[in-house]
N, C-alpha and C positions, 0 to 999 in steps of 0.2 A: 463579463468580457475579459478576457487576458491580454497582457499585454502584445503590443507587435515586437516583434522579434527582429533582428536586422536583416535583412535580406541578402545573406550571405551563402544562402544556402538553400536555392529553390528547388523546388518537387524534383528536377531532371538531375540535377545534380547530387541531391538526396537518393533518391533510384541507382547510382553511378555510384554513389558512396557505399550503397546497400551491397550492389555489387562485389566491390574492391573488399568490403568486409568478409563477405560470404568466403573470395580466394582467399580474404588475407587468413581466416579462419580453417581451410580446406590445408594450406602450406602449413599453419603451426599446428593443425593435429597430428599432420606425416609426421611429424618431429623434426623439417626442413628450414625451419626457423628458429634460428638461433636464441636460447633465451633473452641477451641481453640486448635485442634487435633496437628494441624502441628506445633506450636508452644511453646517453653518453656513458663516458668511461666515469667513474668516480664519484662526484659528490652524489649526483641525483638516482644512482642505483638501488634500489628496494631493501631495505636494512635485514629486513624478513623474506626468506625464499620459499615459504610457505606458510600460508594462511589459513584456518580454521574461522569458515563462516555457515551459522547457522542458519536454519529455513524451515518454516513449520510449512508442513502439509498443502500447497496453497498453489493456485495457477499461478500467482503472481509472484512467487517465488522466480521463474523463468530465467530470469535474465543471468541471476546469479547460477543458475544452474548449467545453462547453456555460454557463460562465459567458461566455464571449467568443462564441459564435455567439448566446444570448439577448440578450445585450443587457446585463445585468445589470452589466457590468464599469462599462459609462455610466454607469449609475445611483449610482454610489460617485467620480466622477469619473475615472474611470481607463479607457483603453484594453488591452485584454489583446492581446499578440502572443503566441501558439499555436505555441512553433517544436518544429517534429520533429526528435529526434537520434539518433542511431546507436547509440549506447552508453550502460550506465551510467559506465563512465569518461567518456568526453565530458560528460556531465552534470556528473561531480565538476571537470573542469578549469574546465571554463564559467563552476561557479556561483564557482571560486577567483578566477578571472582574471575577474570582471566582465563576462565578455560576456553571461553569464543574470542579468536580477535575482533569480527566484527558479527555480523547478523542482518538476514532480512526480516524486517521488523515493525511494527507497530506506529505511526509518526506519532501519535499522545502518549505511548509508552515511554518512551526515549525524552519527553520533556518531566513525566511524571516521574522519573528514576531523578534527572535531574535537580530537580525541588523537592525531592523525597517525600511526595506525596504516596499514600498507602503501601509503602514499601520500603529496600534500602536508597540511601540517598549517596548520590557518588556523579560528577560532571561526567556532561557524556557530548557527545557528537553524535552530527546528522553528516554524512559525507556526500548525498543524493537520494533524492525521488526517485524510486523504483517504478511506479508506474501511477496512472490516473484510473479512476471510473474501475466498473468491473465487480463491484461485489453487489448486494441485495437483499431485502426482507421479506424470506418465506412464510408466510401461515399455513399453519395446519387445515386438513384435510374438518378436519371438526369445525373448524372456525366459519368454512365457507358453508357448510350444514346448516349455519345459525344466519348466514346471508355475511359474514363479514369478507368481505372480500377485496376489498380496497380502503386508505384512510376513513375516507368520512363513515363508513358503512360498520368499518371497527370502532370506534367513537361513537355510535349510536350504542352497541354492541356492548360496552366496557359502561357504557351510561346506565344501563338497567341494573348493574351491580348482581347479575345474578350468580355469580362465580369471582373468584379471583382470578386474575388470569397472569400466566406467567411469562415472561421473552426473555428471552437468552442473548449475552453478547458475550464478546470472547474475551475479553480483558479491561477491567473500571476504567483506567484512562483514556482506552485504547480507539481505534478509528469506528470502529462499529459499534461500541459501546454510543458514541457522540453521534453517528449516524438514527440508529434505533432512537435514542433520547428527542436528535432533532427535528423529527419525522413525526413520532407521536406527540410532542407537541405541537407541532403545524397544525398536527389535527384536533389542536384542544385537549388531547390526554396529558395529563402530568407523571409522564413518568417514577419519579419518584414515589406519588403517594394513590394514583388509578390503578396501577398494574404493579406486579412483584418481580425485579428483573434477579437472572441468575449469571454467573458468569462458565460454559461451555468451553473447553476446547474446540478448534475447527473440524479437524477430522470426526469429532463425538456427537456433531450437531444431528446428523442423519439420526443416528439411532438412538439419541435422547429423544427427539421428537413423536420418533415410532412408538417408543414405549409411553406415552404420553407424557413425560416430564415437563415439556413446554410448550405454548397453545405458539407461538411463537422466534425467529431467531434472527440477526444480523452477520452474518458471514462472509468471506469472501469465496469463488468461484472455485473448484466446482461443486462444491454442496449446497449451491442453491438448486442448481442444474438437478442432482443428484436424486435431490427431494421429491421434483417432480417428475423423472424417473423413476423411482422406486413407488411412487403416488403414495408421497405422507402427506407433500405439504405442494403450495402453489407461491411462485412469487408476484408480495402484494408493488411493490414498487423494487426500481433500480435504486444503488445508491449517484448513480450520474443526473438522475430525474431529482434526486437532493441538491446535489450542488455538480454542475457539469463540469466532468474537467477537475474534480477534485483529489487532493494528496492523498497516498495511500501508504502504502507500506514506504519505506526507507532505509539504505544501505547505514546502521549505527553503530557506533563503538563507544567506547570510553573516552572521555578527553586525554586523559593519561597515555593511552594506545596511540594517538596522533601525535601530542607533541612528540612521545618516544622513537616512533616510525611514520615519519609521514614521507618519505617516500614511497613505502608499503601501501600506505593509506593511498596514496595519489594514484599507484598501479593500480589497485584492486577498482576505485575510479573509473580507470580508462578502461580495462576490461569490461565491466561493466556496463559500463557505458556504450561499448563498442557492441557486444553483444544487446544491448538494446535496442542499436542501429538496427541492425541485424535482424533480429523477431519481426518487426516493424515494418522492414525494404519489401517483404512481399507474403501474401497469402500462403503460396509455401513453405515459405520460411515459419510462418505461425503454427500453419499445420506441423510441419516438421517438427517444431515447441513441441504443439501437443503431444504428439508422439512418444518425444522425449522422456517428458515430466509424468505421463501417465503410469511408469515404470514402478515398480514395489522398489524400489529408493528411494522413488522423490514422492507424488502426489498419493500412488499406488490405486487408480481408480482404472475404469473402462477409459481409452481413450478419446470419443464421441463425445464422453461426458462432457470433457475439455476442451475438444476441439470447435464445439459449438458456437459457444459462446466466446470462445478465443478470436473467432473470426465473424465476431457480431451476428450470428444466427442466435432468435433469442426463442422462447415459447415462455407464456406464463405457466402453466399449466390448466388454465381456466379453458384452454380452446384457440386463444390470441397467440400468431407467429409474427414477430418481423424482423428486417434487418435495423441493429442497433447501429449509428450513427455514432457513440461516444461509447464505446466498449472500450473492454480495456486497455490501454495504450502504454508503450514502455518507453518510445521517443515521440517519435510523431513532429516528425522533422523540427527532433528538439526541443521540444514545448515542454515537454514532462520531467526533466531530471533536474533541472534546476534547481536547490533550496530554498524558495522564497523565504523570505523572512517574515512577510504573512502568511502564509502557509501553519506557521510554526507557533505564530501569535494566535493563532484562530484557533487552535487546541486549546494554549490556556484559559482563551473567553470561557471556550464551554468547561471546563476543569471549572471556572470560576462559577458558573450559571449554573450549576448543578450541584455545588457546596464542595469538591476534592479539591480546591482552593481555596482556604478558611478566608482570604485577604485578595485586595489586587494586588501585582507585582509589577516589578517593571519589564511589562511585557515585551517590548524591543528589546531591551538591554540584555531580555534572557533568551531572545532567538538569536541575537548577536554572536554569543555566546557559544551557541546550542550548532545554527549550520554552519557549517563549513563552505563558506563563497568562496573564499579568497582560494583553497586549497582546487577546488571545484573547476572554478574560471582555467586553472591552468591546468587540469586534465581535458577540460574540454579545446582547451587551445590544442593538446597534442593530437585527442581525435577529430579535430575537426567539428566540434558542435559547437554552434552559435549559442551566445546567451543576448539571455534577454538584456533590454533597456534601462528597467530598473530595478530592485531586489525585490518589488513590492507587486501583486496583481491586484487584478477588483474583480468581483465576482458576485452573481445575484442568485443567490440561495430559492429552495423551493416554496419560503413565504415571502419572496419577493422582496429581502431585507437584503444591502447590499451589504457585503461584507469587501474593506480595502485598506483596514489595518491603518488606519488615520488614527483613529481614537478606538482602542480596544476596551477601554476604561468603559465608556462611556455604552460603547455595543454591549458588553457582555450585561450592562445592568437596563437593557433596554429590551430584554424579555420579559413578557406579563406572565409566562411560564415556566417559573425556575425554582431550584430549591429553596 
């Protein structure tokens, strides 16, 4: 369950907002909008007039893409450069080494940089939730031959030991890496020592799978879609059927990058944020996304691929169509961009449950740390989006364990299936 929100901002007026974004988006791409519109004269002007944010391959890249192709970035004074990378490691060195200011990213990645788990270690910031829900776990075309074709049917599957079998996730800390892990053990496999996991680029998932490299993958959209498209593989579950309504990618930098510009920081926010509105206010506007992002810059795929499942048309590939209820969402009259601070805590349980955290930490203390509320609260005051009630949600995961950041100590060592 999440929290309620204050009721500042009903559906009519959300729709009315979508609106006024869409003109206000239509005026600053003319170039009819002054760069420094949204902004007083002097202290709070953007230290940085252009910014370098990175985006791997990914539907859910969007918001950041379509805050710099609308115009919107102007509007806050800041130009957004849109760079495409190869990897989630690429992204982590980038954003270490100053060459990204900031990046759409990984939300376990950005705490694993943080505590220098499997990599460099260097403070970092969470500036916002990019979006909820939306990605998924493909099986291969061979798997469902063998009858595996949903958890428990894979679990019988992996039980006879007849093979090894291998799943792919896209980065050790990262959001799908913790999705795949909390998935197959709901169904009694232990990831760690059942199955042999690899770590995939997103854009590589399609055609490692083709050549058989992995019976399975955890990715985000559109290469699940793609899969069963191309008929390699089928999707066994959503990851919203995991945990509804769950964090996903995130707008991150370095902490160094914040304290140095955090008006920069703050624009790049409301942009953001504003172009979130935006995707969100209407079908159109989603489809128009798809569109967009489908382009050999950004996603570079068919755009149907994208559009599909961008606007909750889902298929398994097994034969099953329906409309998805918790697709992927990038505001959603606000609910999604918030930092929670459990949000941020629920990555280190599972870092901890699965041995990439040798120790407990002090898990509040390092999401404290990690999002950026206070900077947050006040870009959302400029666009108009409500924040929640309080820093913290609850939420009932898909074995029915509530997770709500009360005692993370005590959750993360209250798996019977951990490393």
């Amino acid at each position: 369950m999440t929290e309620k929100y204050d009721a500042n901002l009903s559906r009519r007026s959300f729709l009315k907002q979508g609106a006024a974004v869409s003109s206000a988006a239509a005026v600053a791409a003319s170039g009819l909008l002054p760069a420094s519109s949204a902004w007083a004269a002097g202290s709070d002007k953007p230290e940085l007039t252009e910014v370098n944010i990175g985006f791997i391959p990914l539907t859910d890249c969007s918001s950041v893409v379509m805050a710099s192709v609308l115009g919107l970035d102007k509007k806050y004074g800041i130009k957004i450069n849109a760079t495409k990378e190869a990897s989630w490691a690429g992204v982590r060195d980038k954003l270490v080494n100053g060459e990204l200011h900031a990046a759409h990213v990984l939300y376990g990645l950005v705490y694993g940089v943080h505590l220098g788990v499997g990599g460099p270690k260097k403070d970092m910031a969470i500036l916002m939730t990019l979006n909820h829900n939306g990605q998924a776990i493909t099986l291969s075309n061979e798997l469902r031959d063998k009858g595996a074709v949903d958890g428990p049917s894979l679990a019988k599957l992996i039980a006879k030991k007849d093979k090894e079998y291998t799943f792919a996730q896209t980065f050790p800390t990262g959001t799908h890496a913790m999705w795949l892990y909390y998935w197959l053990a709901a169904q009694g496999i232990n990831p760690m020592k059942d199955v042999k996991t690899i770590v995939v680029p997103p854009p590589q998932m399609v055609a490692n799978m083709r050549v058989g490299n992995m019976d399975g993958y955890c990715v985000g959209e559109p290469w699940n879609q793609r899969a069963i498209i191309d008929k390699i593989g089928f999707t066994a579950t959503t990851t919203q059927d995991i945990w509804a309504d769950h964090p996903e990618k995130v707008l991150g930098a370095t902490a160094e990058f914040v304290a140095k510009y955090p008006n920069t920081a703050r624009a790049m926010i409301c942009a953001i944020l504003e172009a979130s509105m935006w995707i969100d206010a209407s079908a159109a506007n989603r489809s128009k996304t798809a569109e967009t992002v489908s382009a050999k810059a950004y996603v570079n795929t068919d755009t149907d691929v994208i559009r599909s499942r961008m606007i909750g048309q889902y298929e398994n590939g097994l034969g099953k169509t329906w409309s998805e209820k918790n697709y992927m969402k990038f505001y959603n009259d606000g609910t999604v961009n918030f930092p929670y601070l459990s949000d941020g805590m629920w990555f280190l349980t599972q870092h901890k449950r699965w041995g990439l955290l040798k120790g407990d930490v002090d898990y509040l203390g390092v999401a404290k740390k990690i999002n950026q509320i206070e900077l947050y609260k006040q870009a959302a005051a400029i666009v108009k989006a409500p924040i929640p009630k309080s820093d913290m949600r609850s939420s009932k995961l898909i074995d029915g364990v509530v997770w709500d950041g009360k005692d993370p100590k005590k959750y993360a060592e209250s798996f019977k299936i951990k490393a």
